[in-house]
Each structure stands twice: as structure tokens, then as C-alpha cells.
N, C-alpha and C positions, 0 to 999 in steps of 0.2 A: 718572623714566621719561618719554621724551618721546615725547607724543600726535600718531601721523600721522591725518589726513583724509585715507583713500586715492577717488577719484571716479573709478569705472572700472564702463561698462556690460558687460562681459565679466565674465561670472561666475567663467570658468575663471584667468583673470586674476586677479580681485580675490582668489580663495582663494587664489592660490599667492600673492600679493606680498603677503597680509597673515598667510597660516602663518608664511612665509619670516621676514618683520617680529618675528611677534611674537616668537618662537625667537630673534630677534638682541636683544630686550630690550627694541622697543617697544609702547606701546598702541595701540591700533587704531580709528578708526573707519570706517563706511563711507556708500557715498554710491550708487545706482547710476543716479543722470538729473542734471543739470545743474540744476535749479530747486532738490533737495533739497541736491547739492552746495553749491549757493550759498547756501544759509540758513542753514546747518553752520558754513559756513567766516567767515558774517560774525557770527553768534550766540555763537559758541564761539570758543576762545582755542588754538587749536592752534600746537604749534612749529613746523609744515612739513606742506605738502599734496602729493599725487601725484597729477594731474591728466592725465585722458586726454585729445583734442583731440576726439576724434569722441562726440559722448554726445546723449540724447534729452532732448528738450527745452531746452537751450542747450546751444553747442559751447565747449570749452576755452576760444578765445579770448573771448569774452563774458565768461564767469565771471574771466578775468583782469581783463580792463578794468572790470569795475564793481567788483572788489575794489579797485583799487588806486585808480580816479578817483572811484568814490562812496562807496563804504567807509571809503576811507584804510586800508585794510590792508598790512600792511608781511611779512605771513606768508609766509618763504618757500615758491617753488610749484616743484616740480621736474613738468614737463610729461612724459608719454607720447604719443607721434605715431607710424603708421605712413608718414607722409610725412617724406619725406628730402628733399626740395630746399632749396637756400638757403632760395629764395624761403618759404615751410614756417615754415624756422628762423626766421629771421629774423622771420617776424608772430608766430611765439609770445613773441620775446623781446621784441619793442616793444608786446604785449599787455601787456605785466608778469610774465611768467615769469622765473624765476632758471637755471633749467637747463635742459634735456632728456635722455632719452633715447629715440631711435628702437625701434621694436621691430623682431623678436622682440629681448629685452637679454637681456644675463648679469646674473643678481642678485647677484652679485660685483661688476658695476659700479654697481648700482642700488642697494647699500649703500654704496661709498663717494659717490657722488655726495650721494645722501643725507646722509652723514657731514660729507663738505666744507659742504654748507647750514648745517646745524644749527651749524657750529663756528663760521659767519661771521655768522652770525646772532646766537650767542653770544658771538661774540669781543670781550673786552673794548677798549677804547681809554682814554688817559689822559682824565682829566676834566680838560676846557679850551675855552679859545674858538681856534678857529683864524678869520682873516680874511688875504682876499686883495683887495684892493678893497675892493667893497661889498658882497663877498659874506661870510659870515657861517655857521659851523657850530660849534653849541655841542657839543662830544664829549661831555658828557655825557648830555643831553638827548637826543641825537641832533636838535635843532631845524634849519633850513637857511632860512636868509633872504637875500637880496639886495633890496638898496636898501629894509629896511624889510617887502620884500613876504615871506612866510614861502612855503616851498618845500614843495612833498612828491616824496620820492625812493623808490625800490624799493631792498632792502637791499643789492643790488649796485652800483647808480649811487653809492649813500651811501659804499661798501668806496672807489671808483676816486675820487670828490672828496675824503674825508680824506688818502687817499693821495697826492692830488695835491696839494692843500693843503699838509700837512706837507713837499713835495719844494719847491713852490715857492721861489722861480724855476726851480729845475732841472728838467732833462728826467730823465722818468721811461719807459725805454725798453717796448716792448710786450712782451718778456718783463716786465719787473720788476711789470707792472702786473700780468698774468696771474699769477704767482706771489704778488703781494699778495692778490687777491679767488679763486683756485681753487686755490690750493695748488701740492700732487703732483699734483693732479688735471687734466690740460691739457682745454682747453674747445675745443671747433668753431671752427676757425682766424676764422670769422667771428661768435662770442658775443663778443668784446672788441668791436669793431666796431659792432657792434648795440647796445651800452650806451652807449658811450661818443657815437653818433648822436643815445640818447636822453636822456642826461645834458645835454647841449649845448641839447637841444633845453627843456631846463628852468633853466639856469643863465643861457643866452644872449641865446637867443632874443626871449625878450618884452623885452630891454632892450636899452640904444643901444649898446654895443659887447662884444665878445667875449673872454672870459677864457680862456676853452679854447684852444689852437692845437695843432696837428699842424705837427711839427717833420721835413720829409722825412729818410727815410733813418735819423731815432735817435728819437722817440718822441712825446711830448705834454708837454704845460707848461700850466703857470696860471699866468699874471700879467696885470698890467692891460696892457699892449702886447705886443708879439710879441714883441721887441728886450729885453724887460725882462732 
């Protein structure tokens, strides 16, 4: 039975998405200020969190970024936000969130969203080493090194590098990638976008040249030159 950490100061809220929950088959626990969220989530071993944006005592994004840069937690966090602009989305996903959903939602979609997490989180990969360069992901392990230095990735940046990995050299179009890391489930035309900024921004960035490229017109690739 897989244990959500639901963190929602709304009372009215947290009853109905964790009746809702439990009736679908999972355990529950809860959270209702951001300081008890966070001690929860880094103490305890949960499958997936459902995290509001606006809470007492730290907000959403906070509790992301020190799960994922001081923690090292890899748990995925499906975010709740009554803010809907890009600009919104977009900081919840480079906080370290793995999804959202805006409110008021349908818990029809708040379960499969959910569902999509948990399966990719769970989702097996062959056990092996892929390398592109210097870059380095042990599939079993889930480990991510370049040039020696060891990486840490959010379970969705980790879905779109094996993915691209294995496609290397070839271009892997932004459907295919979308459909490798969310399924059925189509994500916020700018959640691909937002990962794959912040994938770059961990594979590339601190080193002398760029493995990632954006391919205009058909999609993205990994290889050590653009031309490869």
C-alpha cells in the first residue's frame, strides 16, 4: 500500500484528498504548516507527497528545495497551487517538484496524476551502465556522475537523461520524451521545458562543454558535439 504525505493547511482540503486517497487504497499521512511537513518528509520514507504552495510557516517552494539540495530526496512531490501563471509553474518545477495540479482540481485527475508518479518512480529500468562522454548513469543504482564528479537529479530529470541516453545519438522528439516521463497523462505544454532547463542545468553547466542540444524543429539529443 503506498504511503502519501499529504501537507495542506486547509482543513477542508486535507479531508476530502485524504478520504478520497484512502478509499482508492492509500495510507495517509498528514502535515498542516510547512516546518512539520518538512521533518515528515525528510524523517520518513514515503512513495510521494502532495504539497500545497501557500502553507504556515515555509511555503511549498522552500520545502522543495531543501528536500532535494539538502536532503537529497528523490521522493516524488506532486504540488497543489492556486496560482496558475507560467511564471507559478514554472518556480514550482525548478523548486523540485515533479508535477502540479492548479486548484479547485477534479480528484479524477489528482488520482491519475498521482498514479503516473508513483509508476515512474517505480518504473523498472534494465540494470546497466549507460555513458555518453563523460557522463555516466549507472541504471541500476540510479548513480549520475560526469567527469568523475557524482550528480544528484529529481526522478523526472533522471526519466528524460536515461531516455536520452539510450536514444543517443538520435533525436528524441518532444512528444516522445513527453510520453516516456508522463505517459497518457500530457503535462503543462511548459513542464517539459522546465526540466529539461533544469537537467542542463546539472549535466552541463558546471562543465566545459555541452552534451544536451535542442535540435530546432524535431527535438533534443545527447552526444559530445551537436553534429554527432
Amino acid at each position: 500500500m503506498p504511503l502519501i504525505l499529504l501537507i495542506e493547511d486547509n482543513h477542508d482540503i486535507a479531508a476530502m484528498v485524504g478520504e478520497h486517497l484512502e478509499q482508492a487504497g492509500y495510507e495517509m499521512d498528514f502535515a498542516a504548516d510547512g516546518i512539520t511537513g518538512l521533518h515528515l518528509a525528510v524523517t520518513q520514507d514515503f512513495d510521494a507527497i502532495i504539497l500545497d504552495l501557500m502553507l504556515p510557516g515555509m511555503d511549498g517552494l522552500e520545502i522543495c528545495r531543501k528536500l532535494r539540495s539538502e536532503a537529497g530526496k528523490t521522493t516524488p512531490i506532486l504540488m497543489l497551487t492556486a496560482r496558475d501563471t507560467l511564471e507559478d509553474k514554472v518556480s514550482g518545477l525548478d523548486a523540485g517538484a515533479d508535477d502540479y495540479l492548479v486548484k479547485p482540481f477534479e480528484m479524477d485527475e489528482l488520482d491519475a496524476r498521482l498514479r503516473a508518479l508513483l509508476r515512474r518512480a517505480g518504473g523498472e529500468v534494465a540494470a546497466g551502465v549507460l555513458r555518453v562522454a563523460d557522463l555516466r548513469v549507472d541504471t541500476g543504482t540510479l548513480e549520475v556522475s560526469r567527469a568523475g564528479q557524482a550528480l544528484s537529479l529529481a526522478p523526472i530529470g533522471l526519466k528524460l537523461l536515461i531516455a536520452l541516453m539510450r536514444a543517443s545519438p538520435r533525436v528524441l522528439s518532444r512528444q516522445a520524451l513527453e510520453r516516456e516521463v508522463w505517459g497518457s497523462v500530457a503535462p503543462d505544454s511548459d513542464a517539459l521545458r522546465s526540466h529539461l532547463y533544469n537537467l542542463r542545468k546539472v549535466i552541463d553547466k558546471p562543465f566545459g562543454h555541452p552534451l544536451l542540444h535542442t535540435v530546432a524543429g524535431m527535438g533534443y539529443r545527447l552526444a559530445e558535439r551537436d553534429g554527432d
